[in-house]
Backbone as JSON Lines, residues from 0, in Angstrom:
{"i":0,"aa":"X","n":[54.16,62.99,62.46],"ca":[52.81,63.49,62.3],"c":[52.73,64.29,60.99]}
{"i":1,"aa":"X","n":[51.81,63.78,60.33],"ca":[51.36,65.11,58.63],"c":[51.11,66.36,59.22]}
{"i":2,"aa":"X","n":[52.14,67.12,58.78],"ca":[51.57,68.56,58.79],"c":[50.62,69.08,58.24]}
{"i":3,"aa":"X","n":[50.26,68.14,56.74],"ca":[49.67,68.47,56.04],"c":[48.14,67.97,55.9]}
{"i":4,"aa":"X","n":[47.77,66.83,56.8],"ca":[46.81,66.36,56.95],"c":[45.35,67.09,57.65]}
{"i":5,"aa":"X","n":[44.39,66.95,56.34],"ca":[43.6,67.66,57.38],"c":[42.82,67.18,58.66]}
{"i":6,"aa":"X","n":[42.02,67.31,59.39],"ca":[41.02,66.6,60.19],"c":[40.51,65.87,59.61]}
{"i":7,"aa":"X","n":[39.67,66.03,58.69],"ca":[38.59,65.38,57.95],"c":[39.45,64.22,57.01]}
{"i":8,"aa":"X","n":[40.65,64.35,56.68],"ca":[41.54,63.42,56.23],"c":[41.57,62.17,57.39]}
{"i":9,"aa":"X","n":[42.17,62.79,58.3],"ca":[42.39,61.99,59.81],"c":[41.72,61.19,59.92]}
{"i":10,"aa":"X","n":[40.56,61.73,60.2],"ca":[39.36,61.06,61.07],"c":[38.63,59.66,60.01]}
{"i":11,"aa":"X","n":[38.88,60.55,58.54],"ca":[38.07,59.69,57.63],"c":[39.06,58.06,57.71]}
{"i":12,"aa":"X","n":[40.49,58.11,57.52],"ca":[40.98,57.45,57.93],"c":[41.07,56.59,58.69]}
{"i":13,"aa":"X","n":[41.12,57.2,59.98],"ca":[40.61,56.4,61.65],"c":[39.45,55.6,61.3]}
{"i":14,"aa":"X","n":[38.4,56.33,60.82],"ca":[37.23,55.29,60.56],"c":[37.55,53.97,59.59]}
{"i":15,"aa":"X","n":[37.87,54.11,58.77],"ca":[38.23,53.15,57.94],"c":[39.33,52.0,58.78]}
{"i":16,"aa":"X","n":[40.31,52.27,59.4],"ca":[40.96,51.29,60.41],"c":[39.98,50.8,60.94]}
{"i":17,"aa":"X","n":[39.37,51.56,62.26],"ca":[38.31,51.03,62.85],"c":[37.26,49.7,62.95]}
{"i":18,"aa":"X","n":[36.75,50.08,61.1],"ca":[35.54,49.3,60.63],"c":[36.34,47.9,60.27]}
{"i":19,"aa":"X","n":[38.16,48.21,59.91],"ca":[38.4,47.15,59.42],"c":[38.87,46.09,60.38]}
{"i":20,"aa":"X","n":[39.23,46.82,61.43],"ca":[39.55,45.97,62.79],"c":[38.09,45.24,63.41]}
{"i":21,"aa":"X","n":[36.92,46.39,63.9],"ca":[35.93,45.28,64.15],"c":[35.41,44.53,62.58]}
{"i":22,"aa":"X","n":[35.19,44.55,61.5],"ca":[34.64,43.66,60.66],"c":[35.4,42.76,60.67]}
{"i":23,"aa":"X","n":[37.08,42.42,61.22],"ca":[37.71,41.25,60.92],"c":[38.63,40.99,59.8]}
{"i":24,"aa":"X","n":[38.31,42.28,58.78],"ca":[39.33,42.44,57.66],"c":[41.19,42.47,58.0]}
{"i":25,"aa":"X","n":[41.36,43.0,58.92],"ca":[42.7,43.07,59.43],"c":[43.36,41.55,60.06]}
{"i":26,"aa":"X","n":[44.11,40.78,59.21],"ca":[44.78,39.43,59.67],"c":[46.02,40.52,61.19]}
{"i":27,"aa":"X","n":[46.35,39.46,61.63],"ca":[47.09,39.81,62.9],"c":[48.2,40.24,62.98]}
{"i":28,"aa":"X","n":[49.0,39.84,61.67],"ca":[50.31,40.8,61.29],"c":[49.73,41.93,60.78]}
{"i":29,"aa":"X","n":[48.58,42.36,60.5],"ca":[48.74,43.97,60.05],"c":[48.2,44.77,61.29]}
{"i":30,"aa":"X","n":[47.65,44.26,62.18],"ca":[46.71,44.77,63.4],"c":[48.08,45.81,64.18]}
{"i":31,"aa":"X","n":[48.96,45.58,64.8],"ca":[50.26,46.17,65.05],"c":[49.86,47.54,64.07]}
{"i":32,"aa":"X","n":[50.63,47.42,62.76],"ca":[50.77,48.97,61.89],"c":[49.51,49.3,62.07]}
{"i":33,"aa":"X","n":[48.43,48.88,62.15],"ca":[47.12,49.41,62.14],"c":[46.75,49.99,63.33]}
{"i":34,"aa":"X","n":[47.17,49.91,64.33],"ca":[47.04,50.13,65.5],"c":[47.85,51.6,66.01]}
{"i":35,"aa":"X","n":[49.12,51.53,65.41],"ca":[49.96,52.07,65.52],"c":[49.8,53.48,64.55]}
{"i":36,"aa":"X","n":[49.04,53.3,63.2],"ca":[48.62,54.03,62.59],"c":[47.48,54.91,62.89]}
{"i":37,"aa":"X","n":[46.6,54.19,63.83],"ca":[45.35,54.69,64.2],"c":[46.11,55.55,65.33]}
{"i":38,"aa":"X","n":[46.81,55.55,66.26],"ca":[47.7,55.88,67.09],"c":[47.73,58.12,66.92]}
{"i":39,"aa":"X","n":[48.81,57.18,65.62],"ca":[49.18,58.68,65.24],"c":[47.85,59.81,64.15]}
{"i":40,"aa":"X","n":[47.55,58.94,63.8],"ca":[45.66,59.78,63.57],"c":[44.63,60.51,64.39]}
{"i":41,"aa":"X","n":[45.05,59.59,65.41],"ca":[44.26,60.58,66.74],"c":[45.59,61.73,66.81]}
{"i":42,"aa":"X","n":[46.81,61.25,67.2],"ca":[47.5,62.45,67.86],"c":[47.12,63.68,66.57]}
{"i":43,"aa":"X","n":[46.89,63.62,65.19],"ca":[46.55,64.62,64.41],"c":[45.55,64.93,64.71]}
{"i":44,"aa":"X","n":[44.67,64.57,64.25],"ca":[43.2,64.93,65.27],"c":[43.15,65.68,66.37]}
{"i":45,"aa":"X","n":[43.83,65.74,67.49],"ca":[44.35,66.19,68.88],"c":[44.63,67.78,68.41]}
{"i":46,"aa":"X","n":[45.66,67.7,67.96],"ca":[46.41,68.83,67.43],"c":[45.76,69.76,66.51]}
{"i":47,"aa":"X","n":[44.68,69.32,65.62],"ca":[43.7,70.28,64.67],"c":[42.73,70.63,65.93]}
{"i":48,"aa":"X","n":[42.69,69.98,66.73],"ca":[41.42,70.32,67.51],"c":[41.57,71.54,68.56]}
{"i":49,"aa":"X","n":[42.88,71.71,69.07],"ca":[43.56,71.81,69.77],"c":[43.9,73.51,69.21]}
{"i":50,"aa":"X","n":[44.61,73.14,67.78],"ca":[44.74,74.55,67.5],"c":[43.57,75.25,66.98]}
{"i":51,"aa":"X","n":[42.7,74.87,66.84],"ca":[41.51,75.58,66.41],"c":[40.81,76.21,67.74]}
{"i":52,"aa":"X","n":[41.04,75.63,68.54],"ca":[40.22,76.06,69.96],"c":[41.02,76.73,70.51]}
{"i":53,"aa":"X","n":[42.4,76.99,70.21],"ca":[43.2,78.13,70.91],"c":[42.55,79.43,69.93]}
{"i":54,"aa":"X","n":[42.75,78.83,68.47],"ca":[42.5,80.17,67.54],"c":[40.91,80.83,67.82]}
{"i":55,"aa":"X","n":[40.16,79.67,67.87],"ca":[38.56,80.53,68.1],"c":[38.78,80.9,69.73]}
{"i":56,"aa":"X","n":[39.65,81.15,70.73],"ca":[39.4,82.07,71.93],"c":[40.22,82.9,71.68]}
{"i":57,"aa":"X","n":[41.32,82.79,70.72],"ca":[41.63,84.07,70.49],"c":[40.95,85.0,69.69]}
{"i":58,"aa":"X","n":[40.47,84.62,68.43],"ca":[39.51,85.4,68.25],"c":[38.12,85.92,68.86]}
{"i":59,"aa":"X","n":[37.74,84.82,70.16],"ca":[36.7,85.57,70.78],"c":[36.98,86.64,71.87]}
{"i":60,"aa":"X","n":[38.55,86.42,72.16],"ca":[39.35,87.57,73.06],"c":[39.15,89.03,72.39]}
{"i":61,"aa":"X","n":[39.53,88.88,70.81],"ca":[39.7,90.28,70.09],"c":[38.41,90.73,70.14]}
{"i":62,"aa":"X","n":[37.45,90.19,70.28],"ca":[35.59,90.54,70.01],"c":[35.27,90.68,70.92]}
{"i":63,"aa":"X","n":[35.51,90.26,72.16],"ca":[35.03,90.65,73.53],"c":[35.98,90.43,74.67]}
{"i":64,"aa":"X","n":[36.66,91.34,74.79],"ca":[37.85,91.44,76.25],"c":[37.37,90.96,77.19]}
{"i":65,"aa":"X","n":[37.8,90.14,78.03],"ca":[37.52,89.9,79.08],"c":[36.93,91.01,80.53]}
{"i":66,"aa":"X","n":[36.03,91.16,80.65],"ca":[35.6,91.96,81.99],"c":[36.33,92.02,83.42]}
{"i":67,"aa":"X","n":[36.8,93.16,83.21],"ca":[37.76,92.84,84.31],"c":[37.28,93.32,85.76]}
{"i":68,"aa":"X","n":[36.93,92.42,86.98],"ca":[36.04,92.74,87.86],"c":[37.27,93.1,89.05]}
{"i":69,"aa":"X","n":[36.12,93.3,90.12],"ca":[37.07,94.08,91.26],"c":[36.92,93.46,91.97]}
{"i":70,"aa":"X","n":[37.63,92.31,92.27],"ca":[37.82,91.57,93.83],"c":[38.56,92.12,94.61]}
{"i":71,"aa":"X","n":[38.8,92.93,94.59],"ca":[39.85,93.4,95.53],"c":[38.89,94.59,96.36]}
{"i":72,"aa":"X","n":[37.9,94.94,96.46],"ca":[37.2,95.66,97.18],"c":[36.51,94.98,97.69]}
């Protein structure tokens, strides 16, 4: 997986496989790496998405603590 890849790298990517698989551009020996490539594009994708949504609840943790209620009464 690119460490270095951004989302918008990823995704722009993915699309471009995509369009070339349904338009028919992809002969059948490349469909495999293409497939396989699109594969690991999502798993980047996954992982930007993934750490960004841990980082924005952690930062919405530091801005607003959780309310801590009393079930126990």
């Amino acid at each position: 997986m690119e460490q270095n890849y951004t989302y918008i790298d990823a995704f722009n990517e993915l699309q471009t496989i995509v369009r070339e698989i349904e338009n028919g551009t992809t002969n059948i020996d490349e469909l495999a790496g293409k497939i396989k490539r699109a594969s690991d594009l999502i798993q980047v994708c996954k992982a930007k998405l993934t750490a960004t949504e841990d980082e924005v609840n952690s930062l919405l943790q530091k801005i607003s603590p959780a309310q801590e209620t009393d079930d126990d009464e």
